[in-house]
C-alpha positions, 0 to 999 in steps of 0.5 A, a space after each residue: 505473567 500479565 506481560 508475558 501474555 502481552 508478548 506472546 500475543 503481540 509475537 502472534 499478530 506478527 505471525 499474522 501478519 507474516 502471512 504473504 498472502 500476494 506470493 501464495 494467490 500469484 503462484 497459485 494463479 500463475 506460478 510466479 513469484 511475486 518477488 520477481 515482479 515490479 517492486 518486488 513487494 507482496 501486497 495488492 498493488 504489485 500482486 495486481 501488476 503480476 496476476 491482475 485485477 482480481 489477485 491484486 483485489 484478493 491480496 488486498 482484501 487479505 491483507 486488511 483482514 490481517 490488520 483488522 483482526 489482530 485489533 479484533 483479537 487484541 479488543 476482545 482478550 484486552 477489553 480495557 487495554 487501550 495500548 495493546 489494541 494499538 501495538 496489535 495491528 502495529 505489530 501485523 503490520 511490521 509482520 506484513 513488511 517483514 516477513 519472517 516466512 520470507 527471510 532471505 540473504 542479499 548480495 552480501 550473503 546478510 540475511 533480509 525480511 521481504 513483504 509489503 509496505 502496509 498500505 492493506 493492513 494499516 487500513 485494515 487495523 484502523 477498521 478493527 479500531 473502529 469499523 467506520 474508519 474504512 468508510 474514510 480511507 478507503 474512498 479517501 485513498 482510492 480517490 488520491 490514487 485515482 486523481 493524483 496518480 501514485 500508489 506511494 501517496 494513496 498507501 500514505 494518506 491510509 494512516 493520516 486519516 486514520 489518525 484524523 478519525 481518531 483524534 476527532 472521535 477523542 475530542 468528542 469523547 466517543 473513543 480513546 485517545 491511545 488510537 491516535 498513536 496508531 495512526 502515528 506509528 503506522 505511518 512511520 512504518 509505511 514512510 519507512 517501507 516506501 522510501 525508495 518511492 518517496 526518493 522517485 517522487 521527489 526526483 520526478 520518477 515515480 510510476 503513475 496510474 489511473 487518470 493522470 496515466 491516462 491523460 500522460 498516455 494521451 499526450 504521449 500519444 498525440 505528440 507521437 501522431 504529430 511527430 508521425 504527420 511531420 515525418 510523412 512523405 505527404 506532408 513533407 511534399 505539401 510542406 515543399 509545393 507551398 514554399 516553391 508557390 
């Protein structure tokens, strides 16, 4: 009985996490489908590129919620279920990248789960584990986004620290060392989903943003206003009288 309480649970945290919470707020701000946007994906990062900042933020916020409270619910039901607290959010976070409210047929007519890659809801989970963790992945993310530019790598980094955290607050006897495993599993699930981006990062292709953006539009820019100076008539004819002299 015990574990058929287990499963329906866990098959509740995936419902959770099924939620495409980036396909309802960009359709209802735009009536887009977030589908057809970018990547493709439906959580915060690809939400922004189709409805901006704030769609993106919401999306975000929503799907860390999801994470937090399946841990939330698995803590409270199974106080001393160390494991359950784990595969709970572990479970959302599988929902969010396959969704089971957006299964849909490929080209070869085979039926498919669309989603996220976890990012939002793997930190979300860490912070129903122990609130305190977002105070570490979070700035720790933002920071890697802000600074080494990809996205992939920021959502990558959620899960290690995570893992970090706990394995630290273990040691010191201060926390279960089942959440270890979350971090762990979590970040096969999100090496999983962000494959394609690991393939464009190892071959140089990868989309960047914040500072290294800005300083790559920087360069581009100035060789552009370079290229343009030699082009010009004006410097052409300067370039010519002073060989002529």
């Amino acid at each position: 009985m015990q574990i058929l309480l287990y499963m329906i649970f866990l098959v509740a945290a995936y419902l959770i996490g099924s939620i495409p919470f980036g396909l309802i707020i960009v359709r209802l701000t735009t009536g887009k489908d977030i589908r057809q946007v970018e990547s493709g994906r439906t959580g915060g990062t690809n939400a922004m590129r189709a409805a901006g900042f704030w769609a993106g933020l919401f999306t975000a916020a929503l799907d860390l919620l999801k994470g937090a409270a399946t841990a939330w619910l698995a803590r409270y039901l199974f106080p001393d279920q160390y494991l359950m607290h784990v595969l709970a959010p572990v479970f959302a976070i599988i929902g969010h990248n396959y969704s089971i409210f957006l299964i849909e047929r490929n080209e070869k007519g085979q039926p498919r789960l669309r989603g996220g890659a976890g990012g939002a809801p793997s930190a979300g989970g860490a912070m129903g584990l122990w609130f305190p963790t977002i105070l570490f992945t979070l700035p720790i993310g933002a920071g890697i986004l802000y600074f080494v530019g990809y996205a992939s790598v920021a959502t990558l980094s959620a899960p290690l620290v995570a893992a970090l955290v706990f394995a630290y607050r273990a040691w010191i006897g201060a926390g279960p060392w089942e959440y270890i495993l979350y971090g762990i599993l979590t970040e096969i699930l999100l090496i999983i989903a962000l494959l394609p981006n690991i393939r464009r990062l190892l071959n140089g292709t990868e989309r960047v943003i914040g500072l290294r953006a800005q300083r790559k539009k920087a360069r581009e820019a100035k060789n552009n206003s370079t290229q343009k100076l030699r082009r010009s008539p004006n410097h052409s004819s300067s370039s010519s009288s002073s060989s002529s002299s």
